[in-house]
C-alpha positions as CSV (number, residue, x, y, z in Angstrom):
1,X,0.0,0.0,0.0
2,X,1.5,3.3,-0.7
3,X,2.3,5.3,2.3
4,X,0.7,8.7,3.9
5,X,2.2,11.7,2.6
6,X,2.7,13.0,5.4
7,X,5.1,9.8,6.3
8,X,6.3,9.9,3.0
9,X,7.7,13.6,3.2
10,X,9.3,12.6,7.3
11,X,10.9,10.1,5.6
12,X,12.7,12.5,2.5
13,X,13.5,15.0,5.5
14,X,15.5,12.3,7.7
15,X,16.9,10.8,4.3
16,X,18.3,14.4,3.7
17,X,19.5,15.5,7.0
18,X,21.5,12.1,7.2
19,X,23.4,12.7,4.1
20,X,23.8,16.3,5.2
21,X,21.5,17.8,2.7
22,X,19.4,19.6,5.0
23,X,22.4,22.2,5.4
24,X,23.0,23.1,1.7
25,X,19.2,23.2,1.1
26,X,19.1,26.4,3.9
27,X,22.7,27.2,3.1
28,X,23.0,30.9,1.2
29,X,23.7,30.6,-2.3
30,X,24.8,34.0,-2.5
31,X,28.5,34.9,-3.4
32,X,30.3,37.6,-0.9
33,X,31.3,40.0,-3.3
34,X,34.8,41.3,-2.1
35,X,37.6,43.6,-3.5
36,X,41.4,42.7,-3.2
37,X,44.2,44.0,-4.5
38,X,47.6,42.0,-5.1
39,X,49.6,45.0,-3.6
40,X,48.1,45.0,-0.1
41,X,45.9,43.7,2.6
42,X,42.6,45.2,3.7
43,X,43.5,46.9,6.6
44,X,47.3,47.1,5.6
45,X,49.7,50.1,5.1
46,X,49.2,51.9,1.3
47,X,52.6,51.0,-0.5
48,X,54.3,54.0,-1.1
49,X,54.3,53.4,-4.9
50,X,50.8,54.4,-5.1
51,X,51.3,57.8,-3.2
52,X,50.8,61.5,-4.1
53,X,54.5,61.9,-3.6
54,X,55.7,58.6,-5.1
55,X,54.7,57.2,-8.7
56,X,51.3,58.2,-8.3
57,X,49.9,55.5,-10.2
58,X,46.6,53.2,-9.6
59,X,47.0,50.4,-7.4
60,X,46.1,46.7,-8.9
61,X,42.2,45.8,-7.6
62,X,40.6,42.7,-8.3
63,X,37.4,41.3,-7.5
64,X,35.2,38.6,-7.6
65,X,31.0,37.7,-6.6
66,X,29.3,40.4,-8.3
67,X,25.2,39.9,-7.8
68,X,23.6,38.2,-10.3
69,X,22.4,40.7,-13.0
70,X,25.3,43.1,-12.8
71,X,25.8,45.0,-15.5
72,X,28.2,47.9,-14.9
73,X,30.4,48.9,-12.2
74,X,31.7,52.3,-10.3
75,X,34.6,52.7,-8.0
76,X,34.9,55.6,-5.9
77,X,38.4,55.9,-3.7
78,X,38.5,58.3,-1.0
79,X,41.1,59.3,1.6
80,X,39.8,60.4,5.2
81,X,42.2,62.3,7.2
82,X,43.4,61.2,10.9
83,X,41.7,63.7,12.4
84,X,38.1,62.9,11.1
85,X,38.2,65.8,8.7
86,X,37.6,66.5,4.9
87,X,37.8,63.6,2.9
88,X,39.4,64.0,-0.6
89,X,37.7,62.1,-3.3
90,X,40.9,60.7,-5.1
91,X,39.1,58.4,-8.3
92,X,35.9,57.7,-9.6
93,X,35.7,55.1,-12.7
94,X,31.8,54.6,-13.7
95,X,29.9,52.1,-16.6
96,X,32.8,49.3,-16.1
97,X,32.1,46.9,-17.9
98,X,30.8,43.6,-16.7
99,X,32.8,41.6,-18.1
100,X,35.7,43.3,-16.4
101,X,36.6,41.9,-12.8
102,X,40.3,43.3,-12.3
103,X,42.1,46.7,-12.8
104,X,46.0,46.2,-13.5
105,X,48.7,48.5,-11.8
106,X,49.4,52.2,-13.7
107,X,45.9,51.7,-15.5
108,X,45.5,55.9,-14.6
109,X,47.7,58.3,-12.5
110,X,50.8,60.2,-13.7
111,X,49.1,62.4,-16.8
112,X,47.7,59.1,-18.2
113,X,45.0,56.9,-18.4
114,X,43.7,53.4,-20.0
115,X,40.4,53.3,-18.4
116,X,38.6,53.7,-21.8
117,X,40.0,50.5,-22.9
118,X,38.5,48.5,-20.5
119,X,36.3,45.8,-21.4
120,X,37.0,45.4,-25.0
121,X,40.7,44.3,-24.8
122,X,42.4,41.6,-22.5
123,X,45.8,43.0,-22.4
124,X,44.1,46.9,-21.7
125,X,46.5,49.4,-22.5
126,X,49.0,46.5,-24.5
127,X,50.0,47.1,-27.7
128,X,48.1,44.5,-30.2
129,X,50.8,41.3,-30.0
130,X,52.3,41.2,-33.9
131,X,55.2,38.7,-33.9
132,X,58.3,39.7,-36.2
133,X,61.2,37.5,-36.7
134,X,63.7,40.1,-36.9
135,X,63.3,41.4,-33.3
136,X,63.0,37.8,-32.1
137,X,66.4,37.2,-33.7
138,X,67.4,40.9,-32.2
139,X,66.2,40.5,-28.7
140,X,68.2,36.7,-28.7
141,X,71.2,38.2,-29.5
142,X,71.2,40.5,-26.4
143,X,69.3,43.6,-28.3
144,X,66.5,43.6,-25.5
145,X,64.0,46.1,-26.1
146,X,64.5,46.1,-30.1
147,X,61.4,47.1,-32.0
148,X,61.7,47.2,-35.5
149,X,60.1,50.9,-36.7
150,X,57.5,49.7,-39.5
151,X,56.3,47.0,-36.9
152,X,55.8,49.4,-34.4
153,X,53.7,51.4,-37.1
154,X,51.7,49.0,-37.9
155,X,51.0,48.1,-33.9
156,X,49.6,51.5,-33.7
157,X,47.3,51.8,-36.9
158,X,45.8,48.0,-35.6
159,X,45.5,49.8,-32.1
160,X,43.9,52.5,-33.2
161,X,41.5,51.0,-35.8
162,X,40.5,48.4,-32.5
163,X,39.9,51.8,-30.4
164,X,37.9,53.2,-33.3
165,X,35.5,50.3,-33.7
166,X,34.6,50.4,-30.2
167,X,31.6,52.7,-29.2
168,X,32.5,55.3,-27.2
169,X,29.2,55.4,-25.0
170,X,30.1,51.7,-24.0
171,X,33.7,53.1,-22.6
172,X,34.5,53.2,-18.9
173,X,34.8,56.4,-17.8
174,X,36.5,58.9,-15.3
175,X,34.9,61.5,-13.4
176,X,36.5,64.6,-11.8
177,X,38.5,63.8,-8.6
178,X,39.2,66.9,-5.5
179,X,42.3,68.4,-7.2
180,X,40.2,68.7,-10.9
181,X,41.3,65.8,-13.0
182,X,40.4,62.9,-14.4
183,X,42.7,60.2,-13.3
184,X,44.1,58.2,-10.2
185,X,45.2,60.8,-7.5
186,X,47.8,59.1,-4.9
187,X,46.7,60.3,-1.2
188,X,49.8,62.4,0.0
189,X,48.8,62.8,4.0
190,X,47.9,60.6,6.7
191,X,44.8,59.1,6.8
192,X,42.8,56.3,5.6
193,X,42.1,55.7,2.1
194,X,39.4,53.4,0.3
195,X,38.0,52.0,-2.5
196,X,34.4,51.6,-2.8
197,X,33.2,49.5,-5.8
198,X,29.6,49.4,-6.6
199,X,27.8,46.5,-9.0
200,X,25.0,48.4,-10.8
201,X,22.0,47.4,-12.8
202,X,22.3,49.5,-16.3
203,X,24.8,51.6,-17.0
204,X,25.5,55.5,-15.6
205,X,25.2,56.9,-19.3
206,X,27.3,60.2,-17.5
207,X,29.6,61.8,-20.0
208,X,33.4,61.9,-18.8
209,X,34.6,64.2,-16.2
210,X,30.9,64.0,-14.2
211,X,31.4,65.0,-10.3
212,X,31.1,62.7,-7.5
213,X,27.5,64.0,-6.5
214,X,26.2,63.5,-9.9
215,X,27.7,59.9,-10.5
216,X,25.9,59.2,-6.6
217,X,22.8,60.5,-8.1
218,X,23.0,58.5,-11.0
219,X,23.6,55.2,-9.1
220,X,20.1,56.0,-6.8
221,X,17.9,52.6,-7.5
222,X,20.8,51.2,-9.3
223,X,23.2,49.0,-7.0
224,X,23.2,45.9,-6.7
225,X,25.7,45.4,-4.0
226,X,28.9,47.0,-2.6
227,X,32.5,45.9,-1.8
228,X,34.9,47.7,0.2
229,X,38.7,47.9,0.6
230,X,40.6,50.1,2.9
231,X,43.9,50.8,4.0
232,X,46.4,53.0,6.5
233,X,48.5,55.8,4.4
234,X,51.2,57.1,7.4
């Protein structure tokens, strides 16, 4: 005879919990979604190379667990002084791609900037990889660094033909940081500095340069989740 439903469904319940089941059915399948960066710990001392009065270029970040339906992100980096008072915004990137989940070292700071390539090249801000046998054979014979001048032509007009194709609405952007420019500003005094990045729904559709209140605005009904990564700058 077939049994109750009620006996039927005990049953399925112990069957589960034996086996261990029972945990992964109420376990979270959400993903923490976290921001690292290879050059230092959360928490850690800023490495000088990424200082005001250093190189002033843009750390490495990575990160990894975006919500399900991201679509864009924004990075805001601030640096809060000792004392509790102003806090400098130092970068804002807005409409990341999505398919973007890292930011390599010197991608902006210094007078220069590679952010609009994200997304739409692996190697962002790489010259297009042409092989030539003659600078092989150079660089084997202890010419390191050789690059022949009509292959480093043609690098460029395939670099540039790639950047043209790509539409310019779809580019990451930068907005306008404390000291009026559009790039990676190394925190100079003590404090705390950190990196806020933000997985969005859509993208921000702001044109380059936009200020840190209007990319906020622009984000209102938008996020999706938040990661955060901090660190000491003595």
């Amino acid at each position: 005879p077939m049994a109750a439903p009620h006996r039927t469904l005990g049953r399925l319940a112990l069957a589960l919990a034996s086996l261990g089941a029972a945990d992964v059915l109420c376990a979270d399948p959400k993903k923490d979604f976290v921001l690292t960066s290879p050059a230092f710990k959360s928490g850690g001392t800023f490495p000088v190379d990424f200082r005001g009065d250093e190189d002033e270029v843009s750390p490495p970040l990575k990160w990894a667990g975006a919500p399900k339906g991201t679509e864009s992100y924004v990075l805001l980096a601030d640096l809060a002084a000792e004392d509790g008072g102003d806090k400098t915004t130092q970068w804002i990137i807005y409409d990341i791609p999505h398919s973007v989940d890292e930011l390599r070292e010197e991608i902006s700071g210094g007078g220069s900037s590679d952010v609009g390539r994200l997304g739409f090249k692996e190697d962002t801000g790489q010259q297009p990889v042409v092989v030539d046998p003659m600078e092989q054979m150079m660089n084997g014979m202890g010419y390191g660094g050789y690059e022949d001048p009509e292959m480093a032509h043609m690098r460029s007009m395939i670099s540039n033909v790639v950047d043209s194709s790509f539409d310019p609405d779809m580019r990451a952007k930068e907005g306008a940081n404390s000291f009026g420019t559009m790039e990676y500003k190394g925190p100079m005094n003590g404090g705390q500095v950190t990196f806020r990045l933000y997985a969005l729904k859509g993208r921000l559709s702001l044109p380059p340069g936009a200020r840190r209140e209007e990319v906020q605005a622009a984000m209102k009904g938008k996020v999706l989740g938040k990661a955060t990564l901090n660190a000491k700058v003595s």
